[in-house]
C-alpha positions, -999 to 999 in steps of 0.1 A, spaced: 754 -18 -441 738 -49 -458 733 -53 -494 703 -78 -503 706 -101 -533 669 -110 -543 684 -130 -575 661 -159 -562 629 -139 -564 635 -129 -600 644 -166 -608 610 -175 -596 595 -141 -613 609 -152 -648 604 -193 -637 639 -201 -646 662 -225 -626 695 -225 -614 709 -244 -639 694 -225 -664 701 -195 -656 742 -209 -652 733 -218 -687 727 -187 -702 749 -165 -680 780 -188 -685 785 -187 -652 796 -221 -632 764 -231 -606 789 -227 -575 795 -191 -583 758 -186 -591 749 -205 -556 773 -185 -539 755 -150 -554 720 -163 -547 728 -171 -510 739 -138 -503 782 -149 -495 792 -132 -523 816 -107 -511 813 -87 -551 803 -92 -588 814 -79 -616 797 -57 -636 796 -76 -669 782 -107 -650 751 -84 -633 749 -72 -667 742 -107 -682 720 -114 -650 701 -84 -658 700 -94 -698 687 -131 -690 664 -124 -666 652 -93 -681 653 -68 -649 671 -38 -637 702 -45 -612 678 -29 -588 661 -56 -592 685 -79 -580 705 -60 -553 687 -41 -523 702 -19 -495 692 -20 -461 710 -5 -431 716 -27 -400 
């Protein structure tokens, strides 16, 4: 079981950057890096909710599912 994060693509969707996006999320770049890359192990719901809210998307998104 693998789930996908795509947060990169919808960065360059919506043009934003990194840092902006830390920016408006209030979330440290480390922790946003971390997402991006795929290592997170989970996120919490109100952070994919502010994701979702700057980016203006769906958590579907964001996050795929694709079997091994």
């Amino acid at each position: 079981m693998s789930i996908i994060v795509n947060l990169d693509v919808m960065m360059a969707k919506r043009k934003m950057s990194l840092n902006e996006l830390s920016e408006k999320v209030d979330i440290t770049l480390s922790n946003l890096s971390i997402l991006k890359t795929g290592k997170a192990k989970a996120i919490r719901f109100s952070t994919l909710e502010s994701i979702c809210k700057a980016l203006d998307c769906q958590p579907g998104d964001i996050l795929e599912y694709k079997e091994d």
